[in-house]
OpenMM code with the backbone's topology and positions (N, CA, C; nanometers):
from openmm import Vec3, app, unit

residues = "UNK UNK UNK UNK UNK UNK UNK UNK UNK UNK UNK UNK UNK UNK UNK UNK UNK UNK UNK UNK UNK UNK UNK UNK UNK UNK UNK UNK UNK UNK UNK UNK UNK UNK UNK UNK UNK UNK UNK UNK UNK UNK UNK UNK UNK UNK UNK UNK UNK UNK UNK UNK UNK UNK UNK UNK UNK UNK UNK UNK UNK UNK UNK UNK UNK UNK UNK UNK UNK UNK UNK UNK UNK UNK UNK UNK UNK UNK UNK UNK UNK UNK UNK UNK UNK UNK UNK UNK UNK UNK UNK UNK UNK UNK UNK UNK UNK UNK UNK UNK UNK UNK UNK UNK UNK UNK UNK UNK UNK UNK UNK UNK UNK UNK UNK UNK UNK UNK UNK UNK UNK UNK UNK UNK UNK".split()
positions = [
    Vec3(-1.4259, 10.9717, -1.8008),
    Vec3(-1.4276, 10.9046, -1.6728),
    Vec3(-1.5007, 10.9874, -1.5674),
    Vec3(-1.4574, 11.1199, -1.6045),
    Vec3(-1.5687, 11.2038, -1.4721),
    Vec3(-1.7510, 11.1725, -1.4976),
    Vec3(-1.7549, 11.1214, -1.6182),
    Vec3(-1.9330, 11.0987, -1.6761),
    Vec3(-1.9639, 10.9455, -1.5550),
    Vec3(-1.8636, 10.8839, -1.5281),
    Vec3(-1.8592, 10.7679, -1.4252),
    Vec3(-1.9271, 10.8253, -1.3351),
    Vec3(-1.8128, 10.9051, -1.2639),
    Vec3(-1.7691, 10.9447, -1.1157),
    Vec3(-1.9221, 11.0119, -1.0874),
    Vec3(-1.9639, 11.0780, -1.1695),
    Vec3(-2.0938, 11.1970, -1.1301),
    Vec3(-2.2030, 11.0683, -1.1063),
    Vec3(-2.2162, 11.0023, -1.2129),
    Vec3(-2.2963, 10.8658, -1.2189),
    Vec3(-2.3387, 10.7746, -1.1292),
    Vec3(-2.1874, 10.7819, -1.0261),
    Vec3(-2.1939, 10.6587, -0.9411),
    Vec3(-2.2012, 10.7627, -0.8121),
    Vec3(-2.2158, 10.9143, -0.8303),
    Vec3(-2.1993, 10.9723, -0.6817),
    Vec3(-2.3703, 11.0085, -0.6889),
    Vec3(-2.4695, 11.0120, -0.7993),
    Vec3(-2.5773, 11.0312, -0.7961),
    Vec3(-2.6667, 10.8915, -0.7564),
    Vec3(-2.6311, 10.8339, -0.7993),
    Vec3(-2.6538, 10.6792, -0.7356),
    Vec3(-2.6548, 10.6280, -0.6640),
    Vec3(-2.5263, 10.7164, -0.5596),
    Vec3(-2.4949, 10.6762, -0.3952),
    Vec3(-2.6374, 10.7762, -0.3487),
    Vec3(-2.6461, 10.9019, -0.3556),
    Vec3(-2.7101, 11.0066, -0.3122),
    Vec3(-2.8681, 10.9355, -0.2862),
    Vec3(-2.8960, 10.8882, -0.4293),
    Vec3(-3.0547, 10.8443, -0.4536),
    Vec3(-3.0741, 10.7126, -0.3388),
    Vec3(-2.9728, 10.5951, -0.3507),
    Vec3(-2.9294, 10.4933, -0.2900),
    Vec3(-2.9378, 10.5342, -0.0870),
    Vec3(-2.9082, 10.6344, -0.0395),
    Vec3(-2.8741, 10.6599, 0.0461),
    Vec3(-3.0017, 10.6991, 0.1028),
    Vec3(-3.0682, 10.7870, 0.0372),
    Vec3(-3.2278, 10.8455, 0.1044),
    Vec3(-3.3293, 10.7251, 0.0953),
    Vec3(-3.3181, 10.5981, -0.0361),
    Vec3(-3.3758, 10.5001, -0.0123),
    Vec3(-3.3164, 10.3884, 0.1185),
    Vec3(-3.2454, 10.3978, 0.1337),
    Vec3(-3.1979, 10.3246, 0.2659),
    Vec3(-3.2474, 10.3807, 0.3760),
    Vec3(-3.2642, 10.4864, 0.4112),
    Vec3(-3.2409, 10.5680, 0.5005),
    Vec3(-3.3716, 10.5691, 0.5610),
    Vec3(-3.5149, 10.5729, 0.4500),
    Vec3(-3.6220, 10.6235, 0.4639),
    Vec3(-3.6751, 10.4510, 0.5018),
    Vec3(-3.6332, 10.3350, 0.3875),
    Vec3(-3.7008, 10.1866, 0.4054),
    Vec3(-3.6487, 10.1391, 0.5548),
    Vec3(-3.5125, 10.1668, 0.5883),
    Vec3(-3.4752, 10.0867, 0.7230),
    Vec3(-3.5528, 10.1791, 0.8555),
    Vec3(-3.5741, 10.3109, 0.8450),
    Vec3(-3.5948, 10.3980, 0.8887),
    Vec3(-3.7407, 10.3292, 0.9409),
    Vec3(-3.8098, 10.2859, 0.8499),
    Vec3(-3.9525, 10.2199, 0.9003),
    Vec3(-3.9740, 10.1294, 0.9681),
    Vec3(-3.8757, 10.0188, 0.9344),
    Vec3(-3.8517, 9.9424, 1.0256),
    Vec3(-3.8352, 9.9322, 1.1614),
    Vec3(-3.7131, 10.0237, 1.1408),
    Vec3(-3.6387, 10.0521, 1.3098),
    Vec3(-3.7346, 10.1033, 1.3983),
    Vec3(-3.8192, 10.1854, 1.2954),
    Vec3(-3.9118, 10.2990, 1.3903),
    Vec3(-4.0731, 10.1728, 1.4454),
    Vec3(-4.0344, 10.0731, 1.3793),
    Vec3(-4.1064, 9.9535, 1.3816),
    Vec3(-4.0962, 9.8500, 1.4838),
    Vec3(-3.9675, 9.8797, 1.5419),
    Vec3(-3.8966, 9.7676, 1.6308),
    Vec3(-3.9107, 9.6653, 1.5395),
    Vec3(-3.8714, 9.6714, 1.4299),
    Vec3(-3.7951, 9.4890, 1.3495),
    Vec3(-3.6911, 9.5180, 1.3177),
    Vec3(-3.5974, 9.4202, 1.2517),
    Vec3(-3.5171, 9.4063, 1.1841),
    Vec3(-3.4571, 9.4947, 1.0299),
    Vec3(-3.4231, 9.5611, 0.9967),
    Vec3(-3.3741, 9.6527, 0.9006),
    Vec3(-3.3754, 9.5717, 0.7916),
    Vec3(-3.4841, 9.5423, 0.7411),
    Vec3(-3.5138, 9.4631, 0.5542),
    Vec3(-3.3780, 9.5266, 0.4598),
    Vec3(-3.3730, 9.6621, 0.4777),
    Vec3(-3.3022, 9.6946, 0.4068),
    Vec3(-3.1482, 9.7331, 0.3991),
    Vec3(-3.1160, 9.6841, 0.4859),
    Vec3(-2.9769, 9.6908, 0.5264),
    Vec3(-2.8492, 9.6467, 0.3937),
    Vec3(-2.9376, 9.5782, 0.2635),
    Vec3(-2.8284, 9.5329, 0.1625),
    Vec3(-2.8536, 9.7335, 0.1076),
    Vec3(-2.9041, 9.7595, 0.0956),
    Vec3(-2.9093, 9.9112, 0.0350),
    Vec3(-2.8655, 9.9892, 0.0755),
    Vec3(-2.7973, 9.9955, 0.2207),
    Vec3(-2.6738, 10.0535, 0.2729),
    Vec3(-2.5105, 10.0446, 0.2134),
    Vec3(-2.5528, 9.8807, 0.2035),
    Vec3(-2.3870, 9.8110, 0.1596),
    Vec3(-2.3969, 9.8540, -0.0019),
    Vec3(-2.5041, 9.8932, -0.0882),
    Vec3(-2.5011, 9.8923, -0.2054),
    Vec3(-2.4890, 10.0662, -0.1693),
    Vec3(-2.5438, 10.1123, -0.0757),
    Vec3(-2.4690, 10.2530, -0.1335),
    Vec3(-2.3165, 10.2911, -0.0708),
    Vec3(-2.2772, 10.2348, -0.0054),
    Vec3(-2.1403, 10.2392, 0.0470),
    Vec3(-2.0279, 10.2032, -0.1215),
    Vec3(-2.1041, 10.0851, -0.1771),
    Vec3(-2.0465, 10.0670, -0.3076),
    Vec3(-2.0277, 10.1844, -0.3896),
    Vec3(-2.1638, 10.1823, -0.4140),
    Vec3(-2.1811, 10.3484, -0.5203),
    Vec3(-2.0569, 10.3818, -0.4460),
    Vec3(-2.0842, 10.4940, -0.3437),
    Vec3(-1.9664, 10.5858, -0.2830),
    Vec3(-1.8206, 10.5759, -0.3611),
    Vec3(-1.7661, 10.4501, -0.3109),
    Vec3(-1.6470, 10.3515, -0.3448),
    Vec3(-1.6476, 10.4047, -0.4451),
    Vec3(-1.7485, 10.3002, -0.5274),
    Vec3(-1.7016, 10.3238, -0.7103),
    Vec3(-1.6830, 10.4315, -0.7861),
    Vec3(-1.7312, 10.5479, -0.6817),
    Vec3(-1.7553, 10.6926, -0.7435),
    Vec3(-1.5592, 10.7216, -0.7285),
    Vec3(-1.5445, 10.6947, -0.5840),
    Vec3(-1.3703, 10.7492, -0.5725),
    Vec3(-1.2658, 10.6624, -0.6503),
    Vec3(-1.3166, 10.4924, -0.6497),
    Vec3(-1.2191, 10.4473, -0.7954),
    Vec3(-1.2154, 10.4655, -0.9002),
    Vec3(-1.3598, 10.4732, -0.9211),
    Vec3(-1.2902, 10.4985, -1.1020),
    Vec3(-1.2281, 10.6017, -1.1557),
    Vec3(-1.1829, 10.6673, -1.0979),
    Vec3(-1.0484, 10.7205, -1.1498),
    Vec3(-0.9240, 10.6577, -1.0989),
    Vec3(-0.9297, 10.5853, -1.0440),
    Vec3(-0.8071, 10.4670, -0.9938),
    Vec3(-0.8312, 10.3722, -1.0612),
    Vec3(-0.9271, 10.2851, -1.1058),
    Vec3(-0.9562, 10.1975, -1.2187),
    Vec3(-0.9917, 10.1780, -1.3734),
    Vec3(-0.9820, 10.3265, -1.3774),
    Vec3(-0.9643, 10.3407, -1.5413),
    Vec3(-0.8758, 10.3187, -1.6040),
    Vec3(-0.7654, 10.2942, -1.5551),
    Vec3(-0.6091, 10.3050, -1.6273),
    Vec3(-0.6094, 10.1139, -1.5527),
    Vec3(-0.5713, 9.9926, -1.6683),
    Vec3(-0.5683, 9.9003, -1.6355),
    Vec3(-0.4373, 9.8894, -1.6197),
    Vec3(-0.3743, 9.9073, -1.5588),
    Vec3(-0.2339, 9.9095, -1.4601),
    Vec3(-0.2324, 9.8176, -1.3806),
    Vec3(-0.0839, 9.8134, -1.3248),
    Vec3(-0.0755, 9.6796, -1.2234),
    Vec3(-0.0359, 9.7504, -1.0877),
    Vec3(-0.1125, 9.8845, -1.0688),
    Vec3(-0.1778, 9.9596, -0.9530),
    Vec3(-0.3032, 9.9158, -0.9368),
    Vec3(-0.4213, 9.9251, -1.0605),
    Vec3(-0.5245, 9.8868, -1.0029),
    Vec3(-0.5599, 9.7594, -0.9702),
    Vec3(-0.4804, 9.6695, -1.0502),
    Vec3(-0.4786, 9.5534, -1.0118),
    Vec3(-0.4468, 9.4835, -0.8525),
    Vec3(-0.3450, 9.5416, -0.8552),
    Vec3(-0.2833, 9.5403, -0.6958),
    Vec3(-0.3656, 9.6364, -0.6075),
    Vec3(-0.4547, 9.7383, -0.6277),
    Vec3(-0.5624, 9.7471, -0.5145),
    Vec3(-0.6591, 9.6260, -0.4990),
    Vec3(-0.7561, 9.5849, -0.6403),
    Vec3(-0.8249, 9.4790, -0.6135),
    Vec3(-0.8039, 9.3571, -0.5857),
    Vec3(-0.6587, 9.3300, -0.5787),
    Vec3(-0.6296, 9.2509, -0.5278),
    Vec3(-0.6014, 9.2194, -0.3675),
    Vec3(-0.5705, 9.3336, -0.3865),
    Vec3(-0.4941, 9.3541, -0.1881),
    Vec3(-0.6552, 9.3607, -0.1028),
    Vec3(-0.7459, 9.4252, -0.1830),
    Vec3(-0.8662, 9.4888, -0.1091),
    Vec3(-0.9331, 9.3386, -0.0807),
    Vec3(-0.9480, 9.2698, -0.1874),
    Vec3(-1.0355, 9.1394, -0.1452),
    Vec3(-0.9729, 9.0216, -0.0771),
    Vec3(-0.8152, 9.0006, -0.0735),
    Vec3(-0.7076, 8.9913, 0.0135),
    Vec3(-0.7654, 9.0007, 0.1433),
    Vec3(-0.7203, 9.1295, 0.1555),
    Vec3(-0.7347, 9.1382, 0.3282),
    Vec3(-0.9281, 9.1451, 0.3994),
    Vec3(-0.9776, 9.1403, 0.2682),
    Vec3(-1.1069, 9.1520, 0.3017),
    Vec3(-1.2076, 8.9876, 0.3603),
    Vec3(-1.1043, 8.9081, 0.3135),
    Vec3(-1.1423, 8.7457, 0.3269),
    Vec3(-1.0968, 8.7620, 0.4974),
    Vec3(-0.9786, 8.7772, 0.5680),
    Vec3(-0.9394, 8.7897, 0.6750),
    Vec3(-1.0078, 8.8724, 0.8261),
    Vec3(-1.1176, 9.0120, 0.6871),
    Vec3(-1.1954, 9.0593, 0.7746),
    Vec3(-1.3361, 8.9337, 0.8380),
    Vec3(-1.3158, 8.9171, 0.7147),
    Vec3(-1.4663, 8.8337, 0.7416),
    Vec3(-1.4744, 8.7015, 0.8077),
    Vec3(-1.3821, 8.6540, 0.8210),
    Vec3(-1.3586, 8.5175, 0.9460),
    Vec3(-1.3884, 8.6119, 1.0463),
    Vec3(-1.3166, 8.7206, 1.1158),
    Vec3(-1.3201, 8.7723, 1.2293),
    Vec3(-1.4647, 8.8479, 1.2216),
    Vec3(-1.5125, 8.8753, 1.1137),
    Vec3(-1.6788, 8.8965, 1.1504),
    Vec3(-1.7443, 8.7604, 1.1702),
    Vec3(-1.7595, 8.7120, 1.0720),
    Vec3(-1.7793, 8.5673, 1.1373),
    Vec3(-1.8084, 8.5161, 1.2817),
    Vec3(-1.6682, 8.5026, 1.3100),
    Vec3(-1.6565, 8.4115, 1.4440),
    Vec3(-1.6734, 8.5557, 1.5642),
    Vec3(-1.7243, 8.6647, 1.5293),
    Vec3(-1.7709, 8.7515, 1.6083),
    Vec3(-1.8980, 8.7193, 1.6412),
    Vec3(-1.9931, 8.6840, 1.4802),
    Vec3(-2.1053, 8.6628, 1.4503),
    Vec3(-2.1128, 8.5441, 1.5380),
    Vec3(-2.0560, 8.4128, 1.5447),
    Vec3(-2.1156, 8.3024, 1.6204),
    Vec3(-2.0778, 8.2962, 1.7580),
    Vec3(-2.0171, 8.3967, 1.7867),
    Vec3(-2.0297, 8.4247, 1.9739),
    Vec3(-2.1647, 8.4918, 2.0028),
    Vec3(-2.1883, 8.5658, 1.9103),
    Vec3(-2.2920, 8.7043, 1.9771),
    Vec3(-2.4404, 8.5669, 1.9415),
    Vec3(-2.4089, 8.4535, 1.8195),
    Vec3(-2.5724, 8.3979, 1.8141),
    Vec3(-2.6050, 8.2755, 1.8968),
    Vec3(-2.4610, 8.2411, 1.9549),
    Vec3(-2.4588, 8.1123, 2.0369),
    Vec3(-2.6088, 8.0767, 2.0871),
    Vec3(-2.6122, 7.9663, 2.1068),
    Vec3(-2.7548, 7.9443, 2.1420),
    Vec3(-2.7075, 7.9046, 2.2798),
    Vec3(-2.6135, 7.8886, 2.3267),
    Vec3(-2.6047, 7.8654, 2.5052),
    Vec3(-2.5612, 8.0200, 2.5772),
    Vec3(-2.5711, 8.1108, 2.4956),
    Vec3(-2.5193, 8.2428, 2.5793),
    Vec3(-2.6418, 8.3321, 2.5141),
    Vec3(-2.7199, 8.2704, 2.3819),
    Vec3(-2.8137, 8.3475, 2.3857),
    Vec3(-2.8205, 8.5605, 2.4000),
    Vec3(-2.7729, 8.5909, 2.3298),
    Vec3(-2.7201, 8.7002, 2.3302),
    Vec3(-2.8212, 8.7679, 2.2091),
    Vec3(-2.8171, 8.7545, 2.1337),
    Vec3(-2.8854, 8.7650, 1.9799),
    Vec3(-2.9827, 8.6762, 1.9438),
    Vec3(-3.0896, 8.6799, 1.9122),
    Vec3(-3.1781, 8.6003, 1.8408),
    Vec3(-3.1964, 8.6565, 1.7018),
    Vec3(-3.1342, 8.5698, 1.6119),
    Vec3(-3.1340, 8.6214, 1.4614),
    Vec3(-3.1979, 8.4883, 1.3942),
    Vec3(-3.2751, 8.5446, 1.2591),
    Vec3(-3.3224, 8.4137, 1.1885),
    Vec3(-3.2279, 8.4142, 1.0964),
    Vec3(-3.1679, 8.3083, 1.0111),
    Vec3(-3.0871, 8.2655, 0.9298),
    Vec3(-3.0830, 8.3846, 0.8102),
    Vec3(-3.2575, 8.4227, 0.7563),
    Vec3(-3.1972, 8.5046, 0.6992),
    Vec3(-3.1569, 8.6505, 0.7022),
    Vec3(-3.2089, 8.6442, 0.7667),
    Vec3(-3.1376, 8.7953, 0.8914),
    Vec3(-2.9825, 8.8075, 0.8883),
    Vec3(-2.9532, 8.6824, 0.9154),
    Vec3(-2.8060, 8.6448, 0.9711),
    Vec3(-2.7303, 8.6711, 0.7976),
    Vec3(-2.7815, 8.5560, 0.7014),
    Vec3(-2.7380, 8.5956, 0.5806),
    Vec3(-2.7375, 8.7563, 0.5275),
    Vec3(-2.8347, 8.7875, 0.5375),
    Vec3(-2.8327, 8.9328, 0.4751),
    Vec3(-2.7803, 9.0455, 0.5580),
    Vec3(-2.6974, 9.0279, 0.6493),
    Vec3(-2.5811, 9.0909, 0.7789),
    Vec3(-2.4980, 9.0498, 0.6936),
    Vec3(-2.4614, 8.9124, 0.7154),
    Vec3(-2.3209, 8.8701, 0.6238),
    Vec3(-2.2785, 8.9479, 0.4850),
    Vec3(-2.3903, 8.9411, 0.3951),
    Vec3(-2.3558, 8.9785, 0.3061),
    Vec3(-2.3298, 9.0890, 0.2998),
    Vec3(-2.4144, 9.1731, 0.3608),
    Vec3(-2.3809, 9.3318, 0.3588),
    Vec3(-2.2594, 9.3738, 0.4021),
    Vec3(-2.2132, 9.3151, 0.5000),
    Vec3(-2.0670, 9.3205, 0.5970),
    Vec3(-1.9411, 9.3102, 0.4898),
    Vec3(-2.0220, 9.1868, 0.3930),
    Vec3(-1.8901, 9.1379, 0.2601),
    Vec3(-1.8830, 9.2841, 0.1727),
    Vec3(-1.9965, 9.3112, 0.1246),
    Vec3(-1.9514, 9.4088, 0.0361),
    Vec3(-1.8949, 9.5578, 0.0806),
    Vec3(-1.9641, 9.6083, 0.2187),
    Vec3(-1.9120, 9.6909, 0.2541),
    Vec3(-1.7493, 9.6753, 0.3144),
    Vec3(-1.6972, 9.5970, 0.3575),
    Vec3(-1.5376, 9.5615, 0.3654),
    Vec3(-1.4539, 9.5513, 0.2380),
    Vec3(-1.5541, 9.4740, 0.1406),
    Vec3(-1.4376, 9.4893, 0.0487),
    Vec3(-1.4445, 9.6189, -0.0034),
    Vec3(-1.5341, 9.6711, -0.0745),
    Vec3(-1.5258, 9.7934, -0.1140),
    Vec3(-1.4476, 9.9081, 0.0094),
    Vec3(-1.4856, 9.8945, 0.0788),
    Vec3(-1.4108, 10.0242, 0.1700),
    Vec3(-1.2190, 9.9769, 0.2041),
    Vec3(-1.2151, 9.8201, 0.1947),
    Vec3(-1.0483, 9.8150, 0.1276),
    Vec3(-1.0200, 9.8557, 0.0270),
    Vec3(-1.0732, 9.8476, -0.0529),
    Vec3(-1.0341, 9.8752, -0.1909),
    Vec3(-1.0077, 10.0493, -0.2237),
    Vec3(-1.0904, 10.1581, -0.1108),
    Vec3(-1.0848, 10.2600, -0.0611),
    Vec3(-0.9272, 10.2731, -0.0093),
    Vec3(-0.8772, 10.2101, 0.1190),
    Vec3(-0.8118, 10.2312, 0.2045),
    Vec3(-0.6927, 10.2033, 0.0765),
    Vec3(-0.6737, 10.1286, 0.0532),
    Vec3(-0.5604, 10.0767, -0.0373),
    Vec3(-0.5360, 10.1434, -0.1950),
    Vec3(-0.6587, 10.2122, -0.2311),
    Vec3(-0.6099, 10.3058, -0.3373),
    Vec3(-0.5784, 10.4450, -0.2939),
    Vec3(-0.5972, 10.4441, -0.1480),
    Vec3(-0.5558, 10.5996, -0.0489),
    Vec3(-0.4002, 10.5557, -0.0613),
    Vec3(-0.3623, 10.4327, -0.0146),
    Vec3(-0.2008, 10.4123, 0.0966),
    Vec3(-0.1561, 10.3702, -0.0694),
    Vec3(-0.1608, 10.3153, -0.1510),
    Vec3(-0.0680, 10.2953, -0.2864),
    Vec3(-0.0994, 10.4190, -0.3881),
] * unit.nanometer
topology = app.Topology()
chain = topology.addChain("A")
for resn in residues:
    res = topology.addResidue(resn, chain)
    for name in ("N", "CA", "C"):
        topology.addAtom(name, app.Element.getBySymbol(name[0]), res)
């Protein structure tokens, strides 16, 4: 299981300087961060590097993290959500986002919440 852990922490590492350097161009671009899912995918790595040693043993611990994590992670994401459609309102005009802009926020938001519950909850059980 440590052949995992090294696996998924070299993955975050590699994952992290490619994020870092592609959004990095952007920003330094004044656009939009293309790469913002390669953040949420290395936040994963990270994650997966500290569970799997909490998810190797199919127990009804690990079960009950992934459960609790994507649980409370549905609850995060209404409240990102309906954060999201105040800030894009088109009568308060606050944000100008294109749809897929907007999608690829969302998604990134999904995976980085659940994974970082799934963190918090194999810390507190």
């Amino acid at each position: 299981m440590k052949n995992k852990k090294a696996t998924f922490l070299i993955l975050g590492i590699l994952l992290l300087l490619n994020a870092i350097i592609v959004n990095g161009a952007y920003i330094s671009n004044g656009k939009f961060p293309e790469g913002i899912m390669a953040f949420a995918i290395t936040i994963m790595s990270f994650s997966m590097a500290y569970l799997s040693d909490h998810f190797a043993a199919k127990d009804e611990r690990a079960q009950k993290i992934r459960e609790r994590g994507i649980y409370v992670s549905y609850f995060w994401m209404l409240g990102i959500i309906f954060i999201l459609l105040l800030l894009i309102n088109p009568y308060l005009d606050i944000i100008n986002i294109s749809a897929y802009h907007l999608l690829t926020l969302i998604i990134s938001l999904y995976i980085t919440v659940v994974f970082l519950n799934m963190v918090y909850y194999a810390r507190k059980y």
